[in-house]
C-alpha positions as CSV (number, residue, x, y, z in Angstrom):
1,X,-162.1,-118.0,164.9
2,X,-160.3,-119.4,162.1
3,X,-160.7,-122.0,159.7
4,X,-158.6,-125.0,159.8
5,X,-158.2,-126.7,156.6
6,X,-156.8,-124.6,153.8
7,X,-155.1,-121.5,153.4
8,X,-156.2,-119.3,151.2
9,X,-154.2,-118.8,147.6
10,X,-155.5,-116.5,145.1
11,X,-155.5,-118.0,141.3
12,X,-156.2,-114.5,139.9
13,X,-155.7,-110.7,140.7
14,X,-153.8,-111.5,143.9
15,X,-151.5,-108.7,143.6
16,X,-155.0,-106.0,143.8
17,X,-155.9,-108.0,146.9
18,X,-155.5,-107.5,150.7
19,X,-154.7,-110.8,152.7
20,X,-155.9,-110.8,156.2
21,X,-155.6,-114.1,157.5
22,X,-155.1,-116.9,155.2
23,X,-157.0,-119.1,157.4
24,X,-159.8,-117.4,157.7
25,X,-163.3,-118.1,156.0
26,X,-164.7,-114.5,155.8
27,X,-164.1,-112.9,152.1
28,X,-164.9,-109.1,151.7
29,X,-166.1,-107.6,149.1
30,X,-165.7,-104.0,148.8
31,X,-167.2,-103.4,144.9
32,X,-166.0,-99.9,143.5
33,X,-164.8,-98.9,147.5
34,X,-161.2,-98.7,148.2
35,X,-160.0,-101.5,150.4
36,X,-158.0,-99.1,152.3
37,X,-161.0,-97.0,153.0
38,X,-163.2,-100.3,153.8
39,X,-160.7,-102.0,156.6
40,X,-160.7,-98.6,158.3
41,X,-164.3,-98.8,158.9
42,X,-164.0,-102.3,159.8
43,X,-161.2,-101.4,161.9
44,X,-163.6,-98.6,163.7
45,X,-166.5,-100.8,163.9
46,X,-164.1,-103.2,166.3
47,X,-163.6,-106.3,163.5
48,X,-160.7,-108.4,164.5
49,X,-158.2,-108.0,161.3
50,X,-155.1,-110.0,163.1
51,X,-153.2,-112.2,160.7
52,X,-153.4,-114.8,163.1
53,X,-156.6,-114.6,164.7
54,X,-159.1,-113.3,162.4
55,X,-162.1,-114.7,160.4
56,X,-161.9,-112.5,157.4
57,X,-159.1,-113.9,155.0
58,X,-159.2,-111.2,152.1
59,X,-160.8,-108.0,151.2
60,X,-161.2,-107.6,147.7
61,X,-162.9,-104.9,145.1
62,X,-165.2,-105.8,142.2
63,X,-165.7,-103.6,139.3
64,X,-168.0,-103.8,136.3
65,X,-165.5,-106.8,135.2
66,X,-163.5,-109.2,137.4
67,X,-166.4,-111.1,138.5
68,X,-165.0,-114.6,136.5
69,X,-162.0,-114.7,138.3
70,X,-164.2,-113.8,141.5
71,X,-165.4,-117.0,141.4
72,X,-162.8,-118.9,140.2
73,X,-161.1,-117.7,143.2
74,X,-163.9,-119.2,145.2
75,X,-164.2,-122.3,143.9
76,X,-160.4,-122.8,144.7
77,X,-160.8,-121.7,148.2
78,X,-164.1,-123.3,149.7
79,X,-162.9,-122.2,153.0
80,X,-164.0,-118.7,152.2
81,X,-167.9,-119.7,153.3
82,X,-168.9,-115.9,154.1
83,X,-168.6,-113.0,151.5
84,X,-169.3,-109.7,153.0
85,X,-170.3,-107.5,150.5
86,X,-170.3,-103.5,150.9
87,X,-169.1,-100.5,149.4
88,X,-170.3,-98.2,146.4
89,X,-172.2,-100.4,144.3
90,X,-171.9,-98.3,140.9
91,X,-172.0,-100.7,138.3
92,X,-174.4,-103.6,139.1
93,X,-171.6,-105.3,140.3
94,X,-173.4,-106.2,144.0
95,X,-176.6,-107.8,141.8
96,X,-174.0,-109.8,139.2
97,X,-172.5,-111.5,142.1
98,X,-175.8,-112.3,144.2
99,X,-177.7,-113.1,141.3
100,X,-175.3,-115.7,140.1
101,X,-175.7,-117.8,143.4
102,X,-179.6,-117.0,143.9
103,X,-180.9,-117.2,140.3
104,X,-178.3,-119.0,138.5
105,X,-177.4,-118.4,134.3
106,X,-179.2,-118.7,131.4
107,X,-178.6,-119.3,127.6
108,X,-177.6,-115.9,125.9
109,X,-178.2,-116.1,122.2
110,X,-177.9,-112.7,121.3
111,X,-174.2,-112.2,121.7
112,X,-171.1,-112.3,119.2
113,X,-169.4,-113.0,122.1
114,X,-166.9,-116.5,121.3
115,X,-164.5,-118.5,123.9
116,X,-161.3,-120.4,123.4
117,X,-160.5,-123.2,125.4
118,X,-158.7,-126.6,125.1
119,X,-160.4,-129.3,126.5
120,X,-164.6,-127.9,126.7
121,X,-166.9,-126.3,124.1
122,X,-167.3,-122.9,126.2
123,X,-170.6,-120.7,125.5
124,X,-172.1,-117.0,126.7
125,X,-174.6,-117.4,129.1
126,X,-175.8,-114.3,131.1
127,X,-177.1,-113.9,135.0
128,X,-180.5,-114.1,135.3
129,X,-182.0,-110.9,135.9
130,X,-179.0,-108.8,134.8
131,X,-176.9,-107.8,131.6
132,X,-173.7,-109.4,132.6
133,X,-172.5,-112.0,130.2
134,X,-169.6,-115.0,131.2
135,X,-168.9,-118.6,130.1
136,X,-170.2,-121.2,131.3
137,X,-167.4,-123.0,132.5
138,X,-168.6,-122.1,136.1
139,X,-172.1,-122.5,137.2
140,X,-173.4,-122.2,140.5
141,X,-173.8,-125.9,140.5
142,X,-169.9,-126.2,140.6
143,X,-170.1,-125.1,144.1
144,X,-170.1,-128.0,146.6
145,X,-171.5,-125.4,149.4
146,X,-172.5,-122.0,147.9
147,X,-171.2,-119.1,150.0
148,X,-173.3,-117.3,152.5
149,X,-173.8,-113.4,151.2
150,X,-174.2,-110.5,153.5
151,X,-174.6,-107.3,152.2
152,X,-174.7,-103.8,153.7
153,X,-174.1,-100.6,152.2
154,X,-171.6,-98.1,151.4
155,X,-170.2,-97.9,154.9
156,X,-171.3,-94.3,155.6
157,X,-173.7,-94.9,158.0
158,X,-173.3,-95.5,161.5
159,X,-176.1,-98.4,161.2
160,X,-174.5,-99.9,158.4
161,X,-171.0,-100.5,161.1
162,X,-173.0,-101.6,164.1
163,X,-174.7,-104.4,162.1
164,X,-171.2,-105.6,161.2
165,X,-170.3,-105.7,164.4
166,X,-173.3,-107.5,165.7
167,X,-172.6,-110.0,162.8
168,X,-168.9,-110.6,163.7
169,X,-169.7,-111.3,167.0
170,X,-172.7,-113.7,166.6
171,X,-174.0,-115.4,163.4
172,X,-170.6,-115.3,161.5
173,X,-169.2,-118.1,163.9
174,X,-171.7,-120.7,162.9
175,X,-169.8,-120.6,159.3
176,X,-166.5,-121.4,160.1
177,X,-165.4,-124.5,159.5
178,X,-165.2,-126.6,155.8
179,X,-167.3,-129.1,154.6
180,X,-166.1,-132.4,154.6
181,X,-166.7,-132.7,150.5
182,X,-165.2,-129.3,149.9
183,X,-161.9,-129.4,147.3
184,X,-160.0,-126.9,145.3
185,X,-161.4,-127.0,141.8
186,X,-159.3,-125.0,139.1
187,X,-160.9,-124.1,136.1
188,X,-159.1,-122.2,134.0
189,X,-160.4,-118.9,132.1
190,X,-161.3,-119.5,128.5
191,X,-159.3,-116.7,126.7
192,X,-162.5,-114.3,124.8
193,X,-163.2,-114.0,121.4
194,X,-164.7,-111.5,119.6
195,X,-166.0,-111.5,115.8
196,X,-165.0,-107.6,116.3
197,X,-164.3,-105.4,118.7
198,X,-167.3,-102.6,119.9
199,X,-167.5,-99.3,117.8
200,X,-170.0,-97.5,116.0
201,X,-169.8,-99.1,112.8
202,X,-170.9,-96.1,110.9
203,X,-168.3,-93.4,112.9
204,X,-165.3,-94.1,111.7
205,X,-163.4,-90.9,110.1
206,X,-159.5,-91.5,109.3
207,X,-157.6,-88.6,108.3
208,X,-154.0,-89.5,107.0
209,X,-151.1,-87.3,104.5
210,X,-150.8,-90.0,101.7
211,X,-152.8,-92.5,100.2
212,X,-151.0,-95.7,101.0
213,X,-151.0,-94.6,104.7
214,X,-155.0,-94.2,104.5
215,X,-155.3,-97.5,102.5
216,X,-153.4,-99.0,105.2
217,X,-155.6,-97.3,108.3
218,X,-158.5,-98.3,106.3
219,X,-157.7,-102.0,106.7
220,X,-156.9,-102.3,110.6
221,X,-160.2,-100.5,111.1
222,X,-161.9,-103.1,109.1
223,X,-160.0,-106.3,110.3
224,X,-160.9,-104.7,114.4
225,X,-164.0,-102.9,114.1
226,X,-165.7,-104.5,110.7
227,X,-168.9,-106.1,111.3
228,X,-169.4,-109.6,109.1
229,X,-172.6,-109.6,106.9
230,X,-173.2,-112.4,104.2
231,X,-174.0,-111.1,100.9
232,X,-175.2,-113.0,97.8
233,X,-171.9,-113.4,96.7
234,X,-170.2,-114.5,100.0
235,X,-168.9,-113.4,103.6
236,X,-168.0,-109.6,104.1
237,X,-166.4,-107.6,107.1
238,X,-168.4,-104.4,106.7
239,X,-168.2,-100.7,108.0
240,X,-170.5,-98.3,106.9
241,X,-170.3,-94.2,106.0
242,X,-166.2,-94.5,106.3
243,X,-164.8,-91.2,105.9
244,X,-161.4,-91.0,104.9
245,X,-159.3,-87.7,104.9
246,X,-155.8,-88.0,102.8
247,X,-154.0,-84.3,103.0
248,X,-151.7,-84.7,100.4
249,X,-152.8,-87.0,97.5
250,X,-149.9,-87.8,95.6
251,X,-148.7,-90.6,94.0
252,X,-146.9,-93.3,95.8
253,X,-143.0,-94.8,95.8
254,X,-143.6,-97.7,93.1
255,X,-141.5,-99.7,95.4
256,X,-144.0,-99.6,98.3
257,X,-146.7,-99.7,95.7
258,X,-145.1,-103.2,94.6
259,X,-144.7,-104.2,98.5
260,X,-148.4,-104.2,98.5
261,X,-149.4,-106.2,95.2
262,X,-150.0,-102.9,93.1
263,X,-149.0,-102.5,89.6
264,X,-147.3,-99.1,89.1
265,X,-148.4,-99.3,85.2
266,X,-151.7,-100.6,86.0
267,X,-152.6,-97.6,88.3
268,X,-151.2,-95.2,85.5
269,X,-153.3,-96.9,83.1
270,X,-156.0,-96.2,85.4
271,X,-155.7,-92.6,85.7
272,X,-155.6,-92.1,82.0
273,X,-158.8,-94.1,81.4
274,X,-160.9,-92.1,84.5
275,X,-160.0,-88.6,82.6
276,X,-161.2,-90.6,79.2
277,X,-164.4,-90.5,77.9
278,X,-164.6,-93.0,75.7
279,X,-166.0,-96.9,76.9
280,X,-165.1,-99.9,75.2
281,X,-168.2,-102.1,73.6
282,X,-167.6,-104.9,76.1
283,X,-167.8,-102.3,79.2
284,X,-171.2,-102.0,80.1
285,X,-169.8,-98.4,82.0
286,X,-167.0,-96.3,83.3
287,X,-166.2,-93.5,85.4
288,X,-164.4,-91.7,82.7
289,X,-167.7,-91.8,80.4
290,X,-170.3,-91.4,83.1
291,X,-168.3,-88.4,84.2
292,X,-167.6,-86.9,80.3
293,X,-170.4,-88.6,78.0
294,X,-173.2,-90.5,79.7
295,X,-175.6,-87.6,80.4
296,X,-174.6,-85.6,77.3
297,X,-172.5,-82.9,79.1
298,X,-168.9,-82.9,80.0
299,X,-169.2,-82.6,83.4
300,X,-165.3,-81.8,84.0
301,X,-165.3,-79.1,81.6
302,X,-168.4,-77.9,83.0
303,X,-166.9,-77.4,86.4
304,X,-163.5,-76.3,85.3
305,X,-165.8,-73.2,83.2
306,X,-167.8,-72.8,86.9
307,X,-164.3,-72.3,88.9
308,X,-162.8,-70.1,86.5
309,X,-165.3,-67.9,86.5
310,X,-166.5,-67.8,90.2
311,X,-163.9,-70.2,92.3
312,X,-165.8,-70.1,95.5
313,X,-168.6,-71.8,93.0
314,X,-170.5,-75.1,95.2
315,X,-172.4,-75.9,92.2
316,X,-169.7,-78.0,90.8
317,X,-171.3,-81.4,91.7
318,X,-170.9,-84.9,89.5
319,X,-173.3,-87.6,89.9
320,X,-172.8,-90.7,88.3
321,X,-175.7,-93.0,89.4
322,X,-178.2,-92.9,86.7
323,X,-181.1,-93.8,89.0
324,X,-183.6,-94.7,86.7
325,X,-181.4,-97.2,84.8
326,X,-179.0,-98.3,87.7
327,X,-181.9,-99.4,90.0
328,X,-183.6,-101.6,87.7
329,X,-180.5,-103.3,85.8
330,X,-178.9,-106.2,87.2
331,X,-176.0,-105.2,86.1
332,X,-173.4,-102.4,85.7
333,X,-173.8,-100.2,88.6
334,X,-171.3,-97.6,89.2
335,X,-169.5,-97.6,92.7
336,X,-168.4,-94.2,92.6
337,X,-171.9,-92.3,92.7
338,X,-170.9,-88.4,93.3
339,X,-167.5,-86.1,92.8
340,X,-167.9,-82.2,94.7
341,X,-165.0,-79.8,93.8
342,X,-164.7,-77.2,96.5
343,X,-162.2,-74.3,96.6
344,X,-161.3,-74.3,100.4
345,X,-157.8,-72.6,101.8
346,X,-157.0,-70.8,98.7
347,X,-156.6,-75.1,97.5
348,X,-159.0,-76.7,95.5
349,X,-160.4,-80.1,97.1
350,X,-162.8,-82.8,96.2
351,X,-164.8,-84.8,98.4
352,X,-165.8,-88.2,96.3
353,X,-169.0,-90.6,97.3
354,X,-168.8,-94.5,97.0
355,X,-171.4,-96.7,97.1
356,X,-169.7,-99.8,97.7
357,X,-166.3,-100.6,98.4
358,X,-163.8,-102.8,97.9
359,X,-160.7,-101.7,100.6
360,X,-158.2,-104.4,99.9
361,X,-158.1,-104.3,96.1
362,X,-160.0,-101.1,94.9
363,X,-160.1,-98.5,97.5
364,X,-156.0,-97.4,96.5
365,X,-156.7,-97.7,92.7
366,X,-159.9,-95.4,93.2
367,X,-157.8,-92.7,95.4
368,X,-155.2,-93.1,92.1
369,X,-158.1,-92.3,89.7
370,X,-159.4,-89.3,91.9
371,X,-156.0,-88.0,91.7
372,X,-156.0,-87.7,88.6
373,X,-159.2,-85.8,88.4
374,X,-158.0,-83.8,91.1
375,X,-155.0,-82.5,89.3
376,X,-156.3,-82.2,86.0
377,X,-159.6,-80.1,87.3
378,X,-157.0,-77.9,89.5
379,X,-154.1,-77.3,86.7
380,X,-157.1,-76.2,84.5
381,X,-158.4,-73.2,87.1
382,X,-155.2,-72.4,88.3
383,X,-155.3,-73.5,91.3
384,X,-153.1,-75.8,93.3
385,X,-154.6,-79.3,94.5
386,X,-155.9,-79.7,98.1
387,X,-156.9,-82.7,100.0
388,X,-159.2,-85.8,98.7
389,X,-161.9,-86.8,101.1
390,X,-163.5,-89.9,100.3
391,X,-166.7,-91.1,101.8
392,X,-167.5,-95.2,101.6
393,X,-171.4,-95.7,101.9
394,X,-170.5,-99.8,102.0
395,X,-166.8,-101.1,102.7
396,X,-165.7,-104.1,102.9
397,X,-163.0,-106.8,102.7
398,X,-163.6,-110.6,101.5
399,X,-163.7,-112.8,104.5
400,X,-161.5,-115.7,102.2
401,X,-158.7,-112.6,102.1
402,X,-158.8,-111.7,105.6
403,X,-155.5,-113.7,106.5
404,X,-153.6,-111.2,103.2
405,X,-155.9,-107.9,105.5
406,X,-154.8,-109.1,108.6
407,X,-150.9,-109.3,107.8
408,X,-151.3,-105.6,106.9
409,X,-153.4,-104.5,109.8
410,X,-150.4,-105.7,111.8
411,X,-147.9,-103.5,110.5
412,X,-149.3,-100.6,112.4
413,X,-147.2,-98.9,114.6
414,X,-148.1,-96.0,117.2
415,X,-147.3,-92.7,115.6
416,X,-147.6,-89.4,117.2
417,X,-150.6,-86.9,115.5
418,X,-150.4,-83.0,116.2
419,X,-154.1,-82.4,117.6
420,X,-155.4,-80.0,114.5
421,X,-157.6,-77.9,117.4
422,X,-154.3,-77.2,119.1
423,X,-152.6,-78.4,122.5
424,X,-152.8,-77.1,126.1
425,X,-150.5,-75.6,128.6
426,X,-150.6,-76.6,132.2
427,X,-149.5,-74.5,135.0
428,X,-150.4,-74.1,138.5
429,X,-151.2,-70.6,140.5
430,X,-150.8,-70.9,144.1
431,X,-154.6,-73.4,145.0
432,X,-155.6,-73.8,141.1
433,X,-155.1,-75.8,138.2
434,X,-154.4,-73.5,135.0
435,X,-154.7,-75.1,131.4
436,X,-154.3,-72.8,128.3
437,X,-155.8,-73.9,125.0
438,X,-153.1,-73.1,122.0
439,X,-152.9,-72.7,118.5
440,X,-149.0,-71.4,117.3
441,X,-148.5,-69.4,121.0
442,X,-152.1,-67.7,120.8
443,X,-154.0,-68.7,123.7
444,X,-157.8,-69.6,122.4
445,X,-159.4,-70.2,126.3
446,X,-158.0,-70.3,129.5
447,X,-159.6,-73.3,132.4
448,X,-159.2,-73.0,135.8
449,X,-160.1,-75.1,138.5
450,X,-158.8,-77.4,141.6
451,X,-159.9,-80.9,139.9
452,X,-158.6,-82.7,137.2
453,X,-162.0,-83.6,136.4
454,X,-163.9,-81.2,136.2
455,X,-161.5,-79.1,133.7
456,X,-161.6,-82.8,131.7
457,X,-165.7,-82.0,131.8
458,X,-165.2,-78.2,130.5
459,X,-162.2,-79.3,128.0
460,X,-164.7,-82.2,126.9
461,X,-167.8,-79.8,126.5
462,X,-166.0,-77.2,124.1
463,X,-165.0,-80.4,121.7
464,X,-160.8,-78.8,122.4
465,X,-159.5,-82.2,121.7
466,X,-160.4,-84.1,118.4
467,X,-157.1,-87.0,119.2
468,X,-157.6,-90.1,121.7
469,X,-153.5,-90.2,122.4
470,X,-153.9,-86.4,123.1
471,X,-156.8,-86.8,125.2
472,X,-155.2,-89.6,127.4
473,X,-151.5,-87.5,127.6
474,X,-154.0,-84.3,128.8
475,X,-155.4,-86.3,131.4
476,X,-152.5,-87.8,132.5
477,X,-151.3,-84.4,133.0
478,X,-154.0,-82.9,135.0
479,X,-153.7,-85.4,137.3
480,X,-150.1,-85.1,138.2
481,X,-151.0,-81.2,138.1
482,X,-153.9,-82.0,140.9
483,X,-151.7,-84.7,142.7
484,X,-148.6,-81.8,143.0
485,X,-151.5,-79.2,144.0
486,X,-152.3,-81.9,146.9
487,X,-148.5,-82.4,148.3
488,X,-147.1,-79.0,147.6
489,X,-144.5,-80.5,145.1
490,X,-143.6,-78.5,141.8
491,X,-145.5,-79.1,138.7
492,X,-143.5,-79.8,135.6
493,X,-145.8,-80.6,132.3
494,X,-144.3,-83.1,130.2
């Protein structure tokens, strides 16, 4: 019951695949089911699975993705006439795959989804009737003889193996064989491009110890995550509501200032003129007399008076947008809108407002000037100077300087972060998993349970973990515990 023309020979994934008979014609697909689990059921319902006799030549899973090399496979194999499809259907994987052979593709428009390729134009299209997008290098017209689709369910049932049976020993045979026009077509994947990668565009918080470290942060989040918009004055790559964190605002080595294209002097310069009141007559404003002249108070001597007499004061608030002139002039509108001075940790700290912002040029500059006003505010009340947090309503970087942003984002290196809500101890006690939630030796909470996943759900739920590399060394560690709970071997946490 085997096919006699090719053999077949995976193009993609064909170490995740399990070769029954490379002759055979019969391809199974088990979706989100382990294979193992599949070809024991197949192996109970009486299936031939010899390597030399049987019709099924490869059983094969298929996730949410995978589904382009599926058929690429296919199309290089047009021996395999038959896919049997089964298993735990938990993505729409089981409709993708049907629907691409019984409805077909159609254009999709609305996706910033881009392909590479050599020697075609490749676009999105999407499978009628679902939500998965792939190129169009592969229709369903590029198959000579489309596969014939069985599908059952997820194996369970008793029915479900008796009408594999029946199938394998009947209607099945009539597909054997190749078509006289069948070849091997090869057509290779077009390599994905993406404008950005997914994110909320408006979630991004980035919390760093110095400046140049958060200016650097700031531009790999907008070269991967920023979405492009086209202002009046050109292409941007925006995020929106950017909050960044810096711990310890002080000034910078002028030799890694230089490294970047900043003037030492120039940033000095700056910091003088932000604490200044005075404007020139060819400045239409500046933060230094918004903050000290504009509205006819001093607003820095105003709070420094507020914190010295009452330091947990939260009435020290600066704004700088003059709303009934800034939203009807056309010109001269302030990007730094709002300074708050807060006394937090026995440290006094200042959370600043943007309106726009420029990251590769202004966004260090601005952190300089707030330094300054940090320092100056905090020497005044006696008080030492805490972090800066800095909030970006509208950031950007020029897309004609996104080669200069790019060279920078790729400096980034992994770096280990100490989790601020603490780390976890793993042990295990005779049939359980035991995690202890830590700050400096004090246990906060104790989980208990016999799955790794369900003390991920109850870790998740009380918001214990604020890192993503935390999060992914935790879970790699409550799987070893579960997988040492299973085979009696010690646990060791590492």
């Amino acid at each position: 019951m085997t096919n006699s023309g090719f053999h077949f020979e995976p193009l993609y994934y064909g170490d995740r695949l399990y070769i029954v008979n490379r002759s055979g014609y019969v391809g199974v697909v088990t979706l989100w089911s382990r294979i193992d689990f599949v070809r024991r059921q197949f192996e109970l319902a009486g299936i031939d699975l010899s390597p030399d006799t049987s019709p099924i030549a490869v059983f094969g899973n298929l996730y949410g993705n995978g589904l382009r090399e599926l058929l690429r496979n296919l199309l290089y194999n047009p021996q395999i006439r038959v896919l049997l499809v089964c298993g735990r259907n938990r993505s729409g994987s089981r409709e993708e795959l049907i629907n691409f052979f019984v409805k077909g593709v159609e254009p999709c428009e609305d996706t910033k989804i881009q392909y590479r390729c050599d020697f075609k134009k490749v676009k999105p299209v999407r499978i009628a009737g679902t939500k998965r997008i792939i190129d169009n290098l592969v229709t369903p017209s590029d198959f000579a003889v489309s596969p014939k689709i069985f599908v059952f369910g997820d194996l369970k049932d008793r029915s479900d193996m008796e009408k594999i049976g029946k199938l394998f020993s009947g209607e099945i045979t009539c597909y054997r064989g190749t078509s006289q026009e069948a070849q091997r077509v090869n057509i290779p994947l077009p390599e994905v491009e993406f404008d950005y990668f997914p994110s909320n565009p408006r979630s991004h918080v980035i919390v760093c110890e110095r400046p140049l470290e958060a200016w650097k942060e700031i531009i790999f989040r907008i070269c991967r995550f920023g979405r492009p918009v086209q202002l009046l004055k050109g292409e941007r790559i925006e995020l929106q509501n950017l909050k960044v964190v810096v711990e310890h605002p002080e000034e910078e080595d002028e030799g890694l200032l230089r490294k970047y294209n900043f003037d030492p002097d120039f940033l000095k310069r700056y910091q003088k003129d932000i604490l200044s009141g005075h404007i020139e007559p060819d400045e239409t404003y500046n933060y230094g007399h918004r903050i000290r002249k504009y509205f006819g108070v001093d607003s820095f001597e105003v709070c420094i008076q507020r914190l010295k007499k009452d330091s947990e004061d939260r009435k020290c608030y600066v704004a700088l947008w003059d709303t009934g002139r800034d939203l009807a002039s056309k010109h001269g509108h302030p990007c730094l809108v709002s300074l708050f001075f807060r006394k937090f940790d026995e440290k006094l700290t200042l959370s600043a407002t943007f309106r726009t912002h420029n990251a590769l040029d202004a966004w260090l500059v601005n952190m300089y000037g707030l330094i300054a006003i940090l320092k100056q505010v905090a020497q005044e009340v006696g008080m030492e100077s805490g972090a800066i947090t800095v909030y970006s309503h509208s950031i950007t970087i020029d897309k004609r300087e996104l080669d200069r942003a790019k060279e920078i984002a790729q400096e980034k290196k992994y770096r280990l972060v100490e989790d601020p809500q603490g780390y976890f101890r793993i042990t295990l006690d005779k049939d359980t998993i035991v995690v202890e939630h830590c700050v400096e030796d004090i246990v906060l909470k104790t989980y208990r349970g016999k799955k790794a996943s369900r003390l991920q759900h109850e870790i998740t739920r009380d918001c214990a973990i604020s890192d993503v590399g935390h999060a992914i060394y935790l879970g790699r560690q409550l799987q070893k515990a579960e997988e040492c709970l299973k085979s009696g071997r010690p646990f060791v946490q590492e």
